[in-house]
PyMOL CGO cylinders between C-alpha atoms (Angstrom):
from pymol import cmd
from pymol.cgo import CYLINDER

trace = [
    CYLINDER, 10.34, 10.58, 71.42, 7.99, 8.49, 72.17, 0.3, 1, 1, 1, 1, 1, 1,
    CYLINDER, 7.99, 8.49, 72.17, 5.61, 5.93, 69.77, 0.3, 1, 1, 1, 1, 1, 1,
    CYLINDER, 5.61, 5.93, 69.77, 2.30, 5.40, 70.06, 0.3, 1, 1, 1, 1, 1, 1,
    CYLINDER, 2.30, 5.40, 70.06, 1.37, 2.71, 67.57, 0.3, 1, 1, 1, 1, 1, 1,
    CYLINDER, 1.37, 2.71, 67.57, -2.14, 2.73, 65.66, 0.3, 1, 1, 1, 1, 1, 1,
    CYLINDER, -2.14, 2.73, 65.66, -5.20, 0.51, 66.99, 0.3, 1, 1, 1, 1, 1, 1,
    CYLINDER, -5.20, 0.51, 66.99, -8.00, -0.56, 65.06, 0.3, 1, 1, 1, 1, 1, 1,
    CYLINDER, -8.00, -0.56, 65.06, -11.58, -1.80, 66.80, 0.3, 1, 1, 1, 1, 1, 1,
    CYLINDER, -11.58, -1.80, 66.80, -11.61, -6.03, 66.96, 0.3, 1, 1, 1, 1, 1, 1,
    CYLINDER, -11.61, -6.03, 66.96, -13.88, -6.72, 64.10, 0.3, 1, 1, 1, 1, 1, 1,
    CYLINDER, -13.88, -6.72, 64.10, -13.12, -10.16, 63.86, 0.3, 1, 1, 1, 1, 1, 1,
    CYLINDER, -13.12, -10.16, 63.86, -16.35, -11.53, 65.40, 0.3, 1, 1, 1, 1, 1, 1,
    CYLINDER, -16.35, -11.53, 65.40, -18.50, -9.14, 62.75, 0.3, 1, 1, 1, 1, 1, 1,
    CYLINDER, -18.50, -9.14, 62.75, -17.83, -11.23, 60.24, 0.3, 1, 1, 1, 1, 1, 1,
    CYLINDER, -17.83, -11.23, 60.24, -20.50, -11.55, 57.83, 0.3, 1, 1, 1, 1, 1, 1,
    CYLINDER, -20.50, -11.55, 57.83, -20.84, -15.66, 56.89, 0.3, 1, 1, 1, 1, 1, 1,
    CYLINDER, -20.84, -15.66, 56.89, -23.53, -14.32, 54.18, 0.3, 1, 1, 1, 1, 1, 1,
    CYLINDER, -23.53, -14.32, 54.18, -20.68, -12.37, 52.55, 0.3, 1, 1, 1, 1, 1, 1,
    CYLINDER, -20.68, -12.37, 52.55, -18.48, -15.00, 53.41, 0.3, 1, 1, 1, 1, 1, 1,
    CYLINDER, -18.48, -15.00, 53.41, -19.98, -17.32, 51.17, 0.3, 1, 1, 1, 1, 1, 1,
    CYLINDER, -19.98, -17.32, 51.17, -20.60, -14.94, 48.57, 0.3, 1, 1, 1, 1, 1, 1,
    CYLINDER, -20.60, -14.94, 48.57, -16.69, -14.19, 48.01, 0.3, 1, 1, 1, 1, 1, 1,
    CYLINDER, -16.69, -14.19, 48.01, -15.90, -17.91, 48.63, 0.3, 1, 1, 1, 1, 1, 1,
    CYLINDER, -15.90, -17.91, 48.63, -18.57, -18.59, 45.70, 0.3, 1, 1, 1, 1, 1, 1,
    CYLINDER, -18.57, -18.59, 45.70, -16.39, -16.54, 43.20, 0.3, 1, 1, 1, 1, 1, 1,
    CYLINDER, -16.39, -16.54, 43.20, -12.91, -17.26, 44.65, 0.3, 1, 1, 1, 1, 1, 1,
    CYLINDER, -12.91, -17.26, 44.65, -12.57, -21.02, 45.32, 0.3, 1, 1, 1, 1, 1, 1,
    CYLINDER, -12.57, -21.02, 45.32, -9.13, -21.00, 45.69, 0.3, 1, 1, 1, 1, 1, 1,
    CYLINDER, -9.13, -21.00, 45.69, -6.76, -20.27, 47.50, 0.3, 1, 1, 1, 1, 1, 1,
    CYLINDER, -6.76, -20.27, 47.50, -5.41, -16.36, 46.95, 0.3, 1, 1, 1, 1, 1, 1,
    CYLINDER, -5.41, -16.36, 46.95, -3.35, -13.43, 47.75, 0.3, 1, 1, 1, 1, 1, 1,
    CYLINDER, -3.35, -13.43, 47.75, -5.50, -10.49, 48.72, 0.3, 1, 1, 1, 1, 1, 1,
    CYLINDER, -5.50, -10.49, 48.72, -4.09, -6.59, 48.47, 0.3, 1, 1, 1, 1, 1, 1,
    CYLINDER, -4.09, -6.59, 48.47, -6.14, -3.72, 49.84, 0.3, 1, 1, 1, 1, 1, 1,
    CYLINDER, -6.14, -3.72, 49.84, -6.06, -0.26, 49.73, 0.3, 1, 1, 1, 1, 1, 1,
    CYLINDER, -6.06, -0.26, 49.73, -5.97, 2.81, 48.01, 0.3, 1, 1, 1, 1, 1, 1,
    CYLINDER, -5.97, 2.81, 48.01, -3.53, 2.79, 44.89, 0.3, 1, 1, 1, 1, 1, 1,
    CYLINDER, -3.53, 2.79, 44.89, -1.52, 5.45, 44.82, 0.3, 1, 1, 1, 1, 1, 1,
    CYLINDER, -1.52, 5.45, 44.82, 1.75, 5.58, 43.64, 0.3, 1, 1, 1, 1, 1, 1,
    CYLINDER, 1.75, 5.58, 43.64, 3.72, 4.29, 46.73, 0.3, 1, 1, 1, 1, 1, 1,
    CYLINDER, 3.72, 4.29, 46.73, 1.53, 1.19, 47.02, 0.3, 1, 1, 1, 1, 1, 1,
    CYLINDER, 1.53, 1.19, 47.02, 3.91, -0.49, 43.82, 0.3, 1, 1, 1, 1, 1, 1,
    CYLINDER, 3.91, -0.49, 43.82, 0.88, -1.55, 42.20, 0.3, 1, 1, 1, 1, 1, 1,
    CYLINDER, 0.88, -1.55, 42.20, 3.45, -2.63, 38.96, 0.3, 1, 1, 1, 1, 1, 1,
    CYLINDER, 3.45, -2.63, 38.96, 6.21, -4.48, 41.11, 0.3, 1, 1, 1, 1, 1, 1,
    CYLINDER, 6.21, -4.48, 41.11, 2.77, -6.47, 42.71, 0.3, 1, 1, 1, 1, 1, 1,
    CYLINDER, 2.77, -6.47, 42.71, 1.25, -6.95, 38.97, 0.3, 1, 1, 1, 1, 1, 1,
    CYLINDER, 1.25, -6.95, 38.97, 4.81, -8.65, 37.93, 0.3, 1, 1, 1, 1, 1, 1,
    CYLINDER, 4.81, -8.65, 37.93, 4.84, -10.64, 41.05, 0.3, 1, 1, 1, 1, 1, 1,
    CYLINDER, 4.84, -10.64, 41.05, 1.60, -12.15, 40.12, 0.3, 1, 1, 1, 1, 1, 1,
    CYLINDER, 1.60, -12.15, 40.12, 2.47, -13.20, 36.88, 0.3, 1, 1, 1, 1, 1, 1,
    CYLINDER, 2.47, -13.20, 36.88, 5.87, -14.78, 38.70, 0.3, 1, 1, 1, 1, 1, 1,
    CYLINDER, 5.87, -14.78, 38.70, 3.43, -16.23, 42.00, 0.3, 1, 1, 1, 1, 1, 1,
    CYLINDER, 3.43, -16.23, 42.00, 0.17, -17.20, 39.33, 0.3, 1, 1, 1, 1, 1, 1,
    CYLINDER, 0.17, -17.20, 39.33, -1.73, -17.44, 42.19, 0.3, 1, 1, 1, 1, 1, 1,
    CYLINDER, -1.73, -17.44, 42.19, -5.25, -15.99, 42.79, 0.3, 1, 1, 1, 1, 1, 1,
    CYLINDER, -5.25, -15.99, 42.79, -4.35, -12.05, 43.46, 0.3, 1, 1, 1, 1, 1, 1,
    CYLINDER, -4.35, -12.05, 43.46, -7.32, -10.14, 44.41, 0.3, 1, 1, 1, 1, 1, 1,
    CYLINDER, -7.32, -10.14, 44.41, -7.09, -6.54, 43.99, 0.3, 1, 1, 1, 1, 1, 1,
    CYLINDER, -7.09, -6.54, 43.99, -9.72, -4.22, 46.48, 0.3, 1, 1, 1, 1, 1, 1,
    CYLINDER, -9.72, -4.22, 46.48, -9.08, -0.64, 46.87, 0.3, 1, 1, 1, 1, 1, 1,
    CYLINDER, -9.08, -0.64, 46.87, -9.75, 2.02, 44.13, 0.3, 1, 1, 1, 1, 1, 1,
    CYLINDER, -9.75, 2.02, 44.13, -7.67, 5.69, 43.49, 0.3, 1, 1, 1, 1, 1, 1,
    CYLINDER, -7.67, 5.69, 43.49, -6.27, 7.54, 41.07, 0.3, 1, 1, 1, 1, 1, 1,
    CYLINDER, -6.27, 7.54, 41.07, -4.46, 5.09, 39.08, 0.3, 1, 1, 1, 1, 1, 1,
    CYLINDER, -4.46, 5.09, 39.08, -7.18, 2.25, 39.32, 0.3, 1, 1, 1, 1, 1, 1,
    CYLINDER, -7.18, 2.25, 39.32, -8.12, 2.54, 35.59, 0.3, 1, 1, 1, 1, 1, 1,
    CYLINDER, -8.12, 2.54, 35.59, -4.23, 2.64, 34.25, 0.3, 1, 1, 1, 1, 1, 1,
    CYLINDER, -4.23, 2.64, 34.25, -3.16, -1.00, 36.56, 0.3, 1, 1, 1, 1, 1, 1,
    CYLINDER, -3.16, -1.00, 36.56, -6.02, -2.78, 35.40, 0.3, 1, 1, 1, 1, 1, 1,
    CYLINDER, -6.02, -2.78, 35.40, -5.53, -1.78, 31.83, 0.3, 1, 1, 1, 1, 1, 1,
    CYLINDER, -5.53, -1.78, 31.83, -2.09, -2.86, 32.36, 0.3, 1, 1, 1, 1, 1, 1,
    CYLINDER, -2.09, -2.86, 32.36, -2.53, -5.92, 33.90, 0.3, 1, 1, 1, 1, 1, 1,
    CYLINDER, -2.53, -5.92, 33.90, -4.85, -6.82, 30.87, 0.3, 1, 1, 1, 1, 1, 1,
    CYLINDER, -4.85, -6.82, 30.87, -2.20, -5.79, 28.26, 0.3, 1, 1, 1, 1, 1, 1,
    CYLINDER, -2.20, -5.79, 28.26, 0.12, -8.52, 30.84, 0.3, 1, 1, 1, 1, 1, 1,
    CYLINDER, 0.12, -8.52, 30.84, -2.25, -10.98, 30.44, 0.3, 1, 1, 1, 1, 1, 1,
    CYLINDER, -2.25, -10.98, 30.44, -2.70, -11.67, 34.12, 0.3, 1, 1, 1, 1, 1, 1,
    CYLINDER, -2.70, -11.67, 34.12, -5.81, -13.57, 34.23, 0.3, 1, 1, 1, 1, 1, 1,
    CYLINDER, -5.81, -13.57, 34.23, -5.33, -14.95, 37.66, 0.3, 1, 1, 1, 1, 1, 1,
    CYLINDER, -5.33, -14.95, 37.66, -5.42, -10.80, 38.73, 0.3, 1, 1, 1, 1, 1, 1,
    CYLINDER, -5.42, -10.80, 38.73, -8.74, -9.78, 39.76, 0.3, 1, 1, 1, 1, 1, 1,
    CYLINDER, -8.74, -9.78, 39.76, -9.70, -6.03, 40.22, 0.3, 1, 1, 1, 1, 1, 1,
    CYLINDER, -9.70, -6.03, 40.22, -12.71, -5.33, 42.67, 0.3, 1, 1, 1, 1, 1, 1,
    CYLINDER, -12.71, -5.33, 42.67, -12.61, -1.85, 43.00, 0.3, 1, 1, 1, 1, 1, 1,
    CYLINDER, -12.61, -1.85, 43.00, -13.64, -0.09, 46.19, 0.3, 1, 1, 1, 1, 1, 1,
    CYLINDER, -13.64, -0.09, 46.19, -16.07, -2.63, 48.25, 0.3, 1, 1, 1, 1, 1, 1,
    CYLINDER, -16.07, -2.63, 48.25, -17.83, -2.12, 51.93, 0.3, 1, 1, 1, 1, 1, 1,
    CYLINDER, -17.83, -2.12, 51.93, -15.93, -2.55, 55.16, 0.3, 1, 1, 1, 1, 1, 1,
    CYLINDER, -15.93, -2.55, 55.16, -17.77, -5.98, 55.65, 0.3, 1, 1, 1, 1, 1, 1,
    CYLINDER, -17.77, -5.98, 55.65, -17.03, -7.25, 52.38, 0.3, 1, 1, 1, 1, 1, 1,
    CYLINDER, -17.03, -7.25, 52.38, -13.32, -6.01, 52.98, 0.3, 1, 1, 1, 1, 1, 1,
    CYLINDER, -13.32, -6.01, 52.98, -13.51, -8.16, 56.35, 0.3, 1, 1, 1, 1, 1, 1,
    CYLINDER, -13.51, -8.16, 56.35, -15.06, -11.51, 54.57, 0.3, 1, 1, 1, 1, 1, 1,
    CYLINDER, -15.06, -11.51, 54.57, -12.28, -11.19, 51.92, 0.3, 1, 1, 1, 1, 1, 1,
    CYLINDER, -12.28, -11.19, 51.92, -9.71, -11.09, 54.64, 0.3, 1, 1, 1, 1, 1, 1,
    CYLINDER, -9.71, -11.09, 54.64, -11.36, -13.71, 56.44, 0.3, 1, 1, 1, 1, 1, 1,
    CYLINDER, -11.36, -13.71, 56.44, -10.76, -16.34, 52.98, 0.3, 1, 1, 1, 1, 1, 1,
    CYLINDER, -10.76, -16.34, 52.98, -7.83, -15.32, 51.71, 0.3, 1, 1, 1, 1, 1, 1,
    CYLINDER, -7.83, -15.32, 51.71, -4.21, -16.71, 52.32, 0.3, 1, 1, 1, 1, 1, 1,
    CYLINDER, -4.21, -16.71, 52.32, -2.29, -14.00, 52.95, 0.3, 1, 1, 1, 1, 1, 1,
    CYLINDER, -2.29, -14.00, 52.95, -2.24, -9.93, 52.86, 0.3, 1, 1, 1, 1, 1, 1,
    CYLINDER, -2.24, -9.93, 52.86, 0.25, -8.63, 50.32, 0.3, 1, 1, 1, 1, 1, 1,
    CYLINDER, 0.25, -8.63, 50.32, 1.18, -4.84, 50.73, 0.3, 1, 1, 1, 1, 1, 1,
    CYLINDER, 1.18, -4.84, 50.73, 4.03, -4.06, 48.07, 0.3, 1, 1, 1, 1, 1, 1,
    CYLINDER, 4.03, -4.06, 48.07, 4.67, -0.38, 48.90, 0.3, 1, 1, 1, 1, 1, 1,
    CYLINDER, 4.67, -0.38, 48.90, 8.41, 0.37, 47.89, 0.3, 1, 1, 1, 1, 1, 1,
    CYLINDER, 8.41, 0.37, 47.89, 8.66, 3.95, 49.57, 0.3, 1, 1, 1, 1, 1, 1,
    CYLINDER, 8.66, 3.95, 49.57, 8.84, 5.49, 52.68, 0.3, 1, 1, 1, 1, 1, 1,
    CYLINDER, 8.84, 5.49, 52.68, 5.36, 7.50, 51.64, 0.3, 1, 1, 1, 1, 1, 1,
    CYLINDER, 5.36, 7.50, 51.64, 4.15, 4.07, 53.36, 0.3, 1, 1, 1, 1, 1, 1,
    CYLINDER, 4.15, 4.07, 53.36, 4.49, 4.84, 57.32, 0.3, 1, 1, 1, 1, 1, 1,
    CYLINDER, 4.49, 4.84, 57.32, 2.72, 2.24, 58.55, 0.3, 1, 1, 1, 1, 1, 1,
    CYLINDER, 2.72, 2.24, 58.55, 0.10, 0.59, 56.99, 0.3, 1, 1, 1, 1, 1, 1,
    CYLINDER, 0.10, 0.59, 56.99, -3.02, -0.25, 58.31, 0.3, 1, 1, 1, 1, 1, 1,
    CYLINDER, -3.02, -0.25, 58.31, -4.23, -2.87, 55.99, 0.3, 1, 1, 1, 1, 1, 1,
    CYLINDER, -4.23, -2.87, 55.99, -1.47, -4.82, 57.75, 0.3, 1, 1, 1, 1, 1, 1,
    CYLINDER, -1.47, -4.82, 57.75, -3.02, -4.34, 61.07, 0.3, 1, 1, 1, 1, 1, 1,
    CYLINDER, -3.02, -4.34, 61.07, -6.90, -4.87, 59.72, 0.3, 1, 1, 1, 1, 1, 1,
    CYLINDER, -6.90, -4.87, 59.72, -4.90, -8.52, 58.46, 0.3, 1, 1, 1, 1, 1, 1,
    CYLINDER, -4.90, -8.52, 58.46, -3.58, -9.20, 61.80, 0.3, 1, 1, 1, 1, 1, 1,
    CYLINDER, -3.58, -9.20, 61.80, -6.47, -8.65, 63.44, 0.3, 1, 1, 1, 1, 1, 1,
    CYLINDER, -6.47, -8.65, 63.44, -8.36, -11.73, 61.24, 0.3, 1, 1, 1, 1, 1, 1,
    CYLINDER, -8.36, -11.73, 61.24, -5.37, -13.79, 61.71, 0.3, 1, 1, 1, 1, 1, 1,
    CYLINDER, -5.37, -13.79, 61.71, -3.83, -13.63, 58.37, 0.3, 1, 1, 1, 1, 1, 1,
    CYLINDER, -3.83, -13.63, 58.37, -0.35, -13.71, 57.59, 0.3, 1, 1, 1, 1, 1, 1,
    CYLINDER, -0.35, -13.71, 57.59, 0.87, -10.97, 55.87, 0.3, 1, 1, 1, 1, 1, 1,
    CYLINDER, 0.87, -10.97, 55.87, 3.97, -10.13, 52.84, 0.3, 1, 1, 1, 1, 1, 1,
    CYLINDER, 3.97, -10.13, 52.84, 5.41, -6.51, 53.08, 0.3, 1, 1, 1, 1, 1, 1,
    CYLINDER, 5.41, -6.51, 53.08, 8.73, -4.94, 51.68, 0.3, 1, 1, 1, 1, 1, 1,
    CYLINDER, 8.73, -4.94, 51.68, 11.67, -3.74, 53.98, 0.3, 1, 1, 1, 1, 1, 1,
    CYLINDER, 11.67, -3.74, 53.98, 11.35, 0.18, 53.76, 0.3, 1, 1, 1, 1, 1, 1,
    CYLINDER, 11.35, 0.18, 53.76, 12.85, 1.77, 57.25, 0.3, 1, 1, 1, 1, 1, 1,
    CYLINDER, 12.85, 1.77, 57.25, 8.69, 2.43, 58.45, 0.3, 1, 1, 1, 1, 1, 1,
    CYLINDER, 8.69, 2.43, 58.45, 5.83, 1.14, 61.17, 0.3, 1, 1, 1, 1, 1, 1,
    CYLINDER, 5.83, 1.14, 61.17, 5.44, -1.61, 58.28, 0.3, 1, 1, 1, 1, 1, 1,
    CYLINDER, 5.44, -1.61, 58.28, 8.02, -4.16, 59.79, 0.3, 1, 1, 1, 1, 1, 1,
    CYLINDER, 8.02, -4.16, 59.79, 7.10, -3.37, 63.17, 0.3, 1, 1, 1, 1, 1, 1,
    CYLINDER, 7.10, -3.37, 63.17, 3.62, -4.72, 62.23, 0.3, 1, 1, 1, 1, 1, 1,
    CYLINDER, 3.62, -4.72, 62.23, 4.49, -7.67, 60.32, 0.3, 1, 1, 1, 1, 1, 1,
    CYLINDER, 4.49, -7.67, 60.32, 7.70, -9.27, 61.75, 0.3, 1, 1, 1, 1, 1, 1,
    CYLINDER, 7.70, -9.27, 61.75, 9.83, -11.56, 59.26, 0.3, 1, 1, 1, 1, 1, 1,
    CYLINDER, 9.83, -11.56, 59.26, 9.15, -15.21, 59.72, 0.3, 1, 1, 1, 1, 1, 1,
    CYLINDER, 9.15, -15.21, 59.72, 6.59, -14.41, 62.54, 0.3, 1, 1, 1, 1, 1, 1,
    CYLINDER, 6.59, -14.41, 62.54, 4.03, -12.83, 61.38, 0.3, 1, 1, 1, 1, 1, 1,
    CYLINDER, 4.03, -12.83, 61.38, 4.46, -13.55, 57.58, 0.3, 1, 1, 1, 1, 1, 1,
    CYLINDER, 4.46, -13.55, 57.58, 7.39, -12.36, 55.11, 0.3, 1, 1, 1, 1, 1, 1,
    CYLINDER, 7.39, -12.36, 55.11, 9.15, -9.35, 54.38, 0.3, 1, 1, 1, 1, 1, 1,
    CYLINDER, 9.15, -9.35, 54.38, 11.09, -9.07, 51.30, 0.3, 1, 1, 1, 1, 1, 1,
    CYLINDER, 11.09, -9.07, 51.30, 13.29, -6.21, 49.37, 0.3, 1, 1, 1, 1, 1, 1,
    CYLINDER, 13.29, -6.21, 49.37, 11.42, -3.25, 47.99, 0.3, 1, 1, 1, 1, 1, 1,
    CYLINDER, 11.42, -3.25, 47.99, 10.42, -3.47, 44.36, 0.3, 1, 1, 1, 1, 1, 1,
    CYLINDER, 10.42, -3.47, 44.36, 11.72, -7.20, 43.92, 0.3, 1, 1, 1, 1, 1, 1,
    CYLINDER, 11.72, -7.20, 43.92, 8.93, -8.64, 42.09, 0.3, 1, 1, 1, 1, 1, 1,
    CYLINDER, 8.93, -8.64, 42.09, 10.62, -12.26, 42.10, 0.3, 1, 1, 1, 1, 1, 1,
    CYLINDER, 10.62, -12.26, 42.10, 11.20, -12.17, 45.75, 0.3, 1, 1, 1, 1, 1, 1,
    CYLINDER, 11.20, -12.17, 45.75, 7.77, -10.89, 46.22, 0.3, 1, 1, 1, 1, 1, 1,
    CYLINDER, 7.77, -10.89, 46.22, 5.83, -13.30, 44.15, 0.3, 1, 1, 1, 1, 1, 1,
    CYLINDER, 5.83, -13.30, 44.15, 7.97, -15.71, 46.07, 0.3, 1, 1, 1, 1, 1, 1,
    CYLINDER, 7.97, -15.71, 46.07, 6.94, -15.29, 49.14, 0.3, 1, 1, 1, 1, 1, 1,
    CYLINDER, 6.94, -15.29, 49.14, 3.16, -14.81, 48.25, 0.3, 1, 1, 1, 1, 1, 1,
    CYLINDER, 3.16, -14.81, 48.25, 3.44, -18.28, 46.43, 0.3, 1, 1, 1, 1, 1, 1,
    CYLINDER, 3.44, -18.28, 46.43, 4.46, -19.89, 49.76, 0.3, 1, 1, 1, 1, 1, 1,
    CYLINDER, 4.46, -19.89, 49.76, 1.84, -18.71, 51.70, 0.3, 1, 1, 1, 1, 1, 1,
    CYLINDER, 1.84, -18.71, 51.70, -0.82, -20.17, 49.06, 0.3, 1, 1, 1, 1, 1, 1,
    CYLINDER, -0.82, -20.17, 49.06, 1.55, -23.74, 49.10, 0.3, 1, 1, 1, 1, 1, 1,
    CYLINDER, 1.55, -23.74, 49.10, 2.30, -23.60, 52.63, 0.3, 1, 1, 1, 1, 1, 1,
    CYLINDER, 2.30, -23.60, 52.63, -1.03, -23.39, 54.36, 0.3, 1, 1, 1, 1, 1, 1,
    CYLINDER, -1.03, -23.39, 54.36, 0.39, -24.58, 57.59, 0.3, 1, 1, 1, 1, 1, 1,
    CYLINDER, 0.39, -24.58, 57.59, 2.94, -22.02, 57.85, 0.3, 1, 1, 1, 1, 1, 1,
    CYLINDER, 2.94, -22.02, 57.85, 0.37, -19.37, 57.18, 0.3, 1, 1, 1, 1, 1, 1,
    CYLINDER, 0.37, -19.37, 57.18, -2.07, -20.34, 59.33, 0.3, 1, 1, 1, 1, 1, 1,
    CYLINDER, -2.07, -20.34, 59.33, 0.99, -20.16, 61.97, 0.3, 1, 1, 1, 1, 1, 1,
    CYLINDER, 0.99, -20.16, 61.97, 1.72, -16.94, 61.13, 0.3, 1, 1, 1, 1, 1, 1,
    CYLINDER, 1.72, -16.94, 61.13, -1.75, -15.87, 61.09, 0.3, 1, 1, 1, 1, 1, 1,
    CYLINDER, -1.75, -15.87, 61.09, -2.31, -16.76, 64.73, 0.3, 1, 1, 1, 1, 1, 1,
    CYLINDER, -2.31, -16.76, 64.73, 1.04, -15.05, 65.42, 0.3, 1, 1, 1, 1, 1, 1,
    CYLINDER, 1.04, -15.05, 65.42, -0.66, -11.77, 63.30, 0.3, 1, 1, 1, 1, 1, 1,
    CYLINDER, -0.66, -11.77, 63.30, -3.44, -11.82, 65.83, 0.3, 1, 1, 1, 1, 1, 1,
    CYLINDER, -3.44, -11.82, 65.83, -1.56, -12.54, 69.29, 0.3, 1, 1, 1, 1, 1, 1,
    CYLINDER, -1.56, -12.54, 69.29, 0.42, -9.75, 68.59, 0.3, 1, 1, 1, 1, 1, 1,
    CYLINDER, 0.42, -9.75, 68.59, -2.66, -7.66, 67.30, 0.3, 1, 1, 1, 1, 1, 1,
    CYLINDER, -2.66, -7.66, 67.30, -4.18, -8.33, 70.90, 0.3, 1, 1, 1, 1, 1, 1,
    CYLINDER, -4.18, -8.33, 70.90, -0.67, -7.21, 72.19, 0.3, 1, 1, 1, 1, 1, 1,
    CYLINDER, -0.67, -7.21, 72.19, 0.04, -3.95, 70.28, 0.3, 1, 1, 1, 1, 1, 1,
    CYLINDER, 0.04, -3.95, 70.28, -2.38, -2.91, 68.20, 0.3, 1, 1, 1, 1, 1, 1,
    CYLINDER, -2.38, -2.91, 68.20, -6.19, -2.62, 69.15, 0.3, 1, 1, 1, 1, 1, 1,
    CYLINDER, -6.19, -2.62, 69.15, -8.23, 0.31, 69.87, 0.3, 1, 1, 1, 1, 1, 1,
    CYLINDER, -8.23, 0.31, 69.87, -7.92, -0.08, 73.48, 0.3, 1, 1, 1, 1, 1, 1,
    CYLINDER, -7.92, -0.08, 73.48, -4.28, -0.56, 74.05, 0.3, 1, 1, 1, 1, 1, 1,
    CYLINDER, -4.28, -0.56, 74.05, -4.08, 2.82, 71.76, 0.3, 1, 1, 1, 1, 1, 1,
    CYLINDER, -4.08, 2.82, 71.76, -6.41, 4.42, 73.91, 0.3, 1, 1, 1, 1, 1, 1,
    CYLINDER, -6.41, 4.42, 73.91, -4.18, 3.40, 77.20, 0.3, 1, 1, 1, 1, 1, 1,
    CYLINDER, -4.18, 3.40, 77.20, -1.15, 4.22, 75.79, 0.3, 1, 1, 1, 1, 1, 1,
    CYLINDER, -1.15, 4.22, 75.79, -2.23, 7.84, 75.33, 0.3, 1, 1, 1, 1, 1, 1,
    CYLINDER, -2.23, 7.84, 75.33, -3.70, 7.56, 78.61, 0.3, 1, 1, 1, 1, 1, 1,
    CYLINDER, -3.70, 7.56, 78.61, -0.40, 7.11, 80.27, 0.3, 1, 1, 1, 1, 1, 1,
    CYLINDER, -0.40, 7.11, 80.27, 1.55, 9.26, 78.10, 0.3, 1, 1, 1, 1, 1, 1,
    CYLINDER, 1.55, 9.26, 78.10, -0.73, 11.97, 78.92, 0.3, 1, 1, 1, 1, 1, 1,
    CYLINDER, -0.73, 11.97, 78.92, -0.84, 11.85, 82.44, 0.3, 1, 1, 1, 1, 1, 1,
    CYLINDER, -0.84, 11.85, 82.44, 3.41, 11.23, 82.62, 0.3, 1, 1, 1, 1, 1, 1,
    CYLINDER, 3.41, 11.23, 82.62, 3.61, 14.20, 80.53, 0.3, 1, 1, 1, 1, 1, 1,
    CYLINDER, 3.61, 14.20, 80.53, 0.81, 16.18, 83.81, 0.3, 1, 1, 1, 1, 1, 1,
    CYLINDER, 0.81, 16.18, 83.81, 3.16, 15.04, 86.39, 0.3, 1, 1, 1, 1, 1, 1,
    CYLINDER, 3.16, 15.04, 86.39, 5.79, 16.09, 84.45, 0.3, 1, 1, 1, 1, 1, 1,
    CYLINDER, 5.79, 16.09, 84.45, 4.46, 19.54, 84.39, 0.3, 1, 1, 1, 1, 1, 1,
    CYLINDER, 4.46, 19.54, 84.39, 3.40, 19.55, 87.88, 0.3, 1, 1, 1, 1, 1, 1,
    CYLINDER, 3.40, 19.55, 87.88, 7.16, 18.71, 89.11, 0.3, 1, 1, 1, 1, 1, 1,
    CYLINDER, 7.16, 18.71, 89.11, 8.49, 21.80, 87.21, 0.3, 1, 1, 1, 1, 1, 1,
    CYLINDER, 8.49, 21.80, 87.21, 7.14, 24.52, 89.57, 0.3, 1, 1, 1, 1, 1, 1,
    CYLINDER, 7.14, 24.52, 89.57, 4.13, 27.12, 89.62, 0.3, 1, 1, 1, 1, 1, 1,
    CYLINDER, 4.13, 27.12, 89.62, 2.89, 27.19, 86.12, 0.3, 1, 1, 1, 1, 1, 1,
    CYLINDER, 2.89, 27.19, 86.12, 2.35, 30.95, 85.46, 0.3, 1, 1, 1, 1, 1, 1,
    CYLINDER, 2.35, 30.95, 85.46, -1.42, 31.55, 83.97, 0.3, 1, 1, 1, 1, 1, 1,
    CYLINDER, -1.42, 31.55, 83.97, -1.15, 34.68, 83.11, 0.3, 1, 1, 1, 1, 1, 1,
    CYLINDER, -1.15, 34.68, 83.11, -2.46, 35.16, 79.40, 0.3, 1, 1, 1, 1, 1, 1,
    CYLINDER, -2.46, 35.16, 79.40, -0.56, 37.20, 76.93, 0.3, 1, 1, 1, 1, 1, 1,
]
cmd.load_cgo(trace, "trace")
């Protein structure tokens, strides 16, 4: 077997500084951004409980089927420093990840294979916090590289380590630029498109070695 990991188009130079500065407007400090859609894998309560343990800024983008349930419950938790945006554009998405100080992606089950909000992080430099659950999710974000990667549905541990990117700006900013060399290395469109390229024509020459290939049609 053979993996071909998932590349994303750079977008990091599409930026929009007029979005920029309208999310920087609202968020002045310093916070923890999740995206995506939330479903039931994505641990939407372990990340809610981690807030309230991290009281950091937590910005919340992505809508689904369960929207309307986590932000009632993270109103009956009190969690003012939890902010729900709902589903927002691709360039707003990109000027959020731009500001913030780190990607948080609590998903606790193996539903998770991968996750590409971890690669759309790496790609704008951003350290990133993910749980430990056997996928693609620790191959993207490597622990103490590329950001943190704690126990599934540990909301102390998780809080934890979102907390120290927001107080450790250094160390994020490290692991940011870590994000994005290996981004460059692994994950953009064009490495994707190569790798298929060469697994392709292995898998020709392959077939060529083996002998006439009979044509005839069934």
């Amino acid at each position: 077997m053979e993996i071909v990991p998932l590349g994303l188009k750079d977008r990091s130079g599409d930026v929009d500084p007029h979005r920029s500065d309208h999310w920087r407007a609202r968020f002045p400090e310093p916070f923890i951004l999740f995206t995506g859609v939330l479903r039931y894998y994505k641990a939407i309560g372990v990340l809610l409980e981690a807030a309230a343990i991290c009281g950091k800024p937590l910005v919340i983008v992505g809508g689904g089927p369960n929207e309307a349930h986590w932000r009632a419950h993270a109103k009956r938790m009190n969690l003012a420093n939890v902010h729900f945006l709902g589903s927002v554009s691709d360039e707003d998405k990109d000027a959020l990840l731009g500001l913030c100080a780190g990607l948080v992606l609590p998903s606790n089950v193996r539903a998770e294979a991968f996750g590409l909000s971890l690669v759309e992080a790496a790609m704008l430099s951003r350290a990133m916090v993910s749980c430990e659950i056997g996928t693609g999710t620790s191959y993207v974000n490597v622990d103490g590289e590329t950001g943190y990667v704690v126990p599934p549905n540990d909301a102390a541990a998780l809080g934890g380590a979102m907390k120290r990117l927001v107080e450790e700006p250094e160390t994020a900013r490290k692991m940011g630029a870590a994000a994005r060399l290996r981004y460059e290395a692994l994950f953009t469109r064009e490495r994707m498109a190569a790798a298929y390229a060469e697994l392709y024509a292995r898998i020709v020459r392959g077939a060529s070695g083996c002998g006439q290939i009979d044509r005839t049609l069934p």
